[in-house]
C-alpha positions in Angstrom: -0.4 3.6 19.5 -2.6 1.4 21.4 -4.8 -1.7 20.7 -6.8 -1.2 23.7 -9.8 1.1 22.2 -10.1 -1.5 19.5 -13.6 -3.1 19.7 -13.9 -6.5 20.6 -15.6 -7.7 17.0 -12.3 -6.4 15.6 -10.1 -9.2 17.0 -10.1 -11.5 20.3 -9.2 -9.9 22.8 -7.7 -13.5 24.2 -5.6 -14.3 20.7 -1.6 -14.3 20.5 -0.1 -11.4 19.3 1.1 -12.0 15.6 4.5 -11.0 14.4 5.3 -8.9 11.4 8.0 -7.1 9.4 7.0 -3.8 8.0 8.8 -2.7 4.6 7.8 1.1 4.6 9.2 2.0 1.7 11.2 5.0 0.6 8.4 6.5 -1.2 6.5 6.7 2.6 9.7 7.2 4.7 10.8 10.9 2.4 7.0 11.6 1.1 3.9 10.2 3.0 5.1 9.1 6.7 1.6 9.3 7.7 0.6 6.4 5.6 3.3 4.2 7.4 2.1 5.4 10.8 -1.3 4.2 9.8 -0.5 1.0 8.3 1.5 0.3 12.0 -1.5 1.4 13.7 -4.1 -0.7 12.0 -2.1 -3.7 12.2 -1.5 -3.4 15.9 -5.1 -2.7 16.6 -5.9 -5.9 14.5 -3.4 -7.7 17.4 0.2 -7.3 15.3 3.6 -6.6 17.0 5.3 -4.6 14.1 9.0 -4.7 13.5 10.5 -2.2 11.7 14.4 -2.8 10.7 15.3 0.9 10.6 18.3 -0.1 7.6 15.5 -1.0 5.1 15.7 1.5 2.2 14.2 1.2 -1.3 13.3 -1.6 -2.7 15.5 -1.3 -5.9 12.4 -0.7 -8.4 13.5 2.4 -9.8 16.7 1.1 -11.0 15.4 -2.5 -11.9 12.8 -0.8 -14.3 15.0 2.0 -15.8 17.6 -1.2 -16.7 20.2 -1.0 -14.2 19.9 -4.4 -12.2 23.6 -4.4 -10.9 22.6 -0.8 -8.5 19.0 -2.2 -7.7 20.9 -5.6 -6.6 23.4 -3.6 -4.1 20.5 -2.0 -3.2 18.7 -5.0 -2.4 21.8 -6.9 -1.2 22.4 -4.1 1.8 19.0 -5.7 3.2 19.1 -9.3 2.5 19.9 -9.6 6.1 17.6 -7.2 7.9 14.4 -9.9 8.0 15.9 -12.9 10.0 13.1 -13.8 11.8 10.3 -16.4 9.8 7.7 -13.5 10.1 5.8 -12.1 7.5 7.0 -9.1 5.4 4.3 -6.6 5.4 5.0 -4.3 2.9 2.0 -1.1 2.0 2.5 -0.7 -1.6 2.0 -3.5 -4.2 4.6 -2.2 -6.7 7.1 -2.7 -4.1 6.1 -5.6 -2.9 6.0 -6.8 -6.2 9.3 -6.1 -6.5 10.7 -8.1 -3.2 8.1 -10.9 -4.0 8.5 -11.4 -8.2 12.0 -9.4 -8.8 14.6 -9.9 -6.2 15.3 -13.5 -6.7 16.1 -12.8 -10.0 18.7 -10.0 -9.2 20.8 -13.4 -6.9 19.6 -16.2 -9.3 23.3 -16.8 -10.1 24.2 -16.3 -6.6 23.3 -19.7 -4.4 23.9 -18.1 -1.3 22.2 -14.7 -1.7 19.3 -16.3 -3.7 18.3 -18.5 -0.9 18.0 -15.1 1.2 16.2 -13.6 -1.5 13.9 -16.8 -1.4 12.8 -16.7 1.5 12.0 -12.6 1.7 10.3 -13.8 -1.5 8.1 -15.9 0.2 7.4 -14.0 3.2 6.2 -10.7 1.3 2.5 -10.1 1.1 1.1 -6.5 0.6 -1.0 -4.7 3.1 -4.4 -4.9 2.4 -3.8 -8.9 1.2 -2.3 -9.1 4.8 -5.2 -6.9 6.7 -7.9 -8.7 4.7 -7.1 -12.4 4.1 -4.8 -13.0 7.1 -6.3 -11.3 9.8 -9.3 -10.5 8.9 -11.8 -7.6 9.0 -15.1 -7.2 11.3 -16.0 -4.0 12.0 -19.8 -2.6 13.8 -22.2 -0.7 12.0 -21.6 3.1 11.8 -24.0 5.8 11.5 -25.5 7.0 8.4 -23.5 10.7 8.6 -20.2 8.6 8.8 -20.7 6.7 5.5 -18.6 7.6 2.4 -17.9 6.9 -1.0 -14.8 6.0 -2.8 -12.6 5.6 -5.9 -10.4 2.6 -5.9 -7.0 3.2 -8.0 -4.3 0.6 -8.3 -0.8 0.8 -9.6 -0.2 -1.1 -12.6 2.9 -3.2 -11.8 0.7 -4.1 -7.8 -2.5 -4.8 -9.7 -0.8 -7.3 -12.5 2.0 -8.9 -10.0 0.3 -8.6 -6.4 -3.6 -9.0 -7.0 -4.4 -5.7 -5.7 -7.4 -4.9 -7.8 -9.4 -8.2 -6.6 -7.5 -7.6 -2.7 -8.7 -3.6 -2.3 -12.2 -4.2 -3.9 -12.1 -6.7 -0.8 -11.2 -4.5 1.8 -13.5 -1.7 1.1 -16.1 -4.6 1.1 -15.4 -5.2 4.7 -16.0 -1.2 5.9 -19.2 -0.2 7.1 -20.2 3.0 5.3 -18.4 2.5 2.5 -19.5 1.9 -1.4 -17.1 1.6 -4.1 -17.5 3.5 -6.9 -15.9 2.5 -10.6 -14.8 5.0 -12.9 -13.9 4.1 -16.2 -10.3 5.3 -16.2 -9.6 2.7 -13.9 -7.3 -0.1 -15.6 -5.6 3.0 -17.1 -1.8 3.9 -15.3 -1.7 7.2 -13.2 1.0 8.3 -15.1 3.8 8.2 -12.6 5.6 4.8 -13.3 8.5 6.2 -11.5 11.5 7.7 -13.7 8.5 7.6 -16.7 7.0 10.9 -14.8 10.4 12.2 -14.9 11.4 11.5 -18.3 8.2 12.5 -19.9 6.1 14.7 -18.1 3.8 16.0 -19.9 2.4 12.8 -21.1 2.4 12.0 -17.6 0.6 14.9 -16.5 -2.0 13.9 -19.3 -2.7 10.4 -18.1 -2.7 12.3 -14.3 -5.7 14.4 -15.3 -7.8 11.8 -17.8 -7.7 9.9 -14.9 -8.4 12.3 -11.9 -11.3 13.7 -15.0 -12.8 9.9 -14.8 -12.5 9.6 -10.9 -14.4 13.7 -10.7 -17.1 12.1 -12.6 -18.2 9.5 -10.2 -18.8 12.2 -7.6 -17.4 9.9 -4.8 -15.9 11.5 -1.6 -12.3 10.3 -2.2 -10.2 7.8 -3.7 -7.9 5.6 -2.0 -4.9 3.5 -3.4 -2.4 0.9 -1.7 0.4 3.3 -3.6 2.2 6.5 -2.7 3.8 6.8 -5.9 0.5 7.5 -7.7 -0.7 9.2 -5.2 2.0 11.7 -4.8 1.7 11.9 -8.4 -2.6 12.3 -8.4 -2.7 14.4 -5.7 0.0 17.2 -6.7 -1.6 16.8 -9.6 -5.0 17.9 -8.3 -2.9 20.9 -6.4 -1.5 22.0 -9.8 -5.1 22.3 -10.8 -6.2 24.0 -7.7 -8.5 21.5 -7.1 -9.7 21.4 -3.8 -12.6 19.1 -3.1 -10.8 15.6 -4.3 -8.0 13.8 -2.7 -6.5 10.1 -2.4 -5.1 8.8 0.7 -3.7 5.6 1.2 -6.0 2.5 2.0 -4.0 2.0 5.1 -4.8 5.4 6.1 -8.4 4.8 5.3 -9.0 1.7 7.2 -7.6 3.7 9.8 -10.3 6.3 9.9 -13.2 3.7 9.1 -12.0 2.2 12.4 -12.5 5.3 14.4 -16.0 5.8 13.0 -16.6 2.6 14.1 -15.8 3.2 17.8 -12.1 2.2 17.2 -10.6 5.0 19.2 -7.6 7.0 18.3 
């Protein structure tokens, strides 16, 4: 994926190349690959080298929130040493995130030697849009009238209480040309997913699914985007249960991506 076709109001041309770790996530690596590839893509064509430790796995959430915090801290201990460099930890959801950032120095607080690992991936985590918006900023040109779109904005509960990612998407979607946000009234409300929840009760999940998706239909926007897989696997096979065609989420990462091509951004 090249940087080259990137427009020169998106970054100077002349400035270093920054350095970042990606956390993917497992949710992207098994489900939504795509959304990963795009998050790479936009942060190299913003002038990112991205590093991508191929023994990451989950983050541990699953079995923190469910309440077993011994498995989520093997999980996290496997990976304590996969960040090494002082680089930023980029991670595209703000649940996980939240979980590296607000969770994982809690699983080796008893642990002096782990904990200061966990520390410092603590303080090196920062979710993809934050990173996209308030580090490197976002300047793209103008696009044409018949390239201009509206969207739904859904966050995940745990990313918009723990990681800001209400405020930090509402941003984002700010910066693209083209593009108006459109509020629906379901949208404080959870997907529905929570993980194991969608699992262990699924037909109130399925309920909260469609209220939502219901409130999102109404605002007759083009598409809704979130910085979450999990509730968008969970949205958008929901919408294929219903045999609904016309709507679908893709991630903000994804988005940005394609704003950038309608901007001249290349492929």
């Amino acid at each position: 994926m090249s940087s080259q076709a990137v427009p020169l109001s998106v970054r100077a041309s002349d400035a270093p190349r920054r350095q970042v770790y990606l956390f993917a996530t497992c949710v992207i690596d098994l489900f939504a690959p795509q959304a990963g590839i795009d998050a790479v893509e936009v942060l190299e064509r913003l002038g990112v080298d991205v590093h991508f430790p191929e023994r990451q796995t989950c983050c541990g959430q699953p079995g923190y929130t469910t309440g077993f915090p011994e498995e989520a801290r093997k999980v996290a201990a496997a990976q304590l040493d996969l960040f090494p460099q002082p680089w930023p930890i980029v991670v595209p959801s703000g649940s996980c995130g939240g979980m590296l950032k607000h969770h994982w120095p809690k699983l080796f607080a008893n642990d002096a030697r782990l904990s200061a690992k966990a520390e410092s991936i603590a303080a090196r985590t920062v979710e993809f849009t934050d990173y996209v918006v308030n580090t490197l900023g976002l300047n793209l040109p103008p696009v044409a009238d018949d390239k201009k779109t509206t969207v739904a904005l859904h966050t995940s509960c745990s990313a918009r209480r723990e990681m800001g990612t209400l405020d930090i998407g509402r941003s984002a979607l700010a910066k693209l040309p083209g593009v108006e946000l459109v509020v629906h009234d379901h949208e404080s409300e959870c997907c529905g997913f929570g993980g194991t929840f969608s699992v262990k009760h699924p037909d109130i999940s399925a309920a909260m699914a469609s209220d939502k998706l219901e409130s999102i239909r109404r605002t007759r926007c083009d598409g809704f985007v979130s910085a979450d897989c999990g509730c968008l696997l969970n949205l958008n096979l929901t919408l294929e249960k219903q045999k609904q065609d016309k709507l679908r989420g893709e991630h903000i990462a994804t988005f940005i991506r394609t704003r950038m091509d309608c901007a001249g951004g290349g492929a």
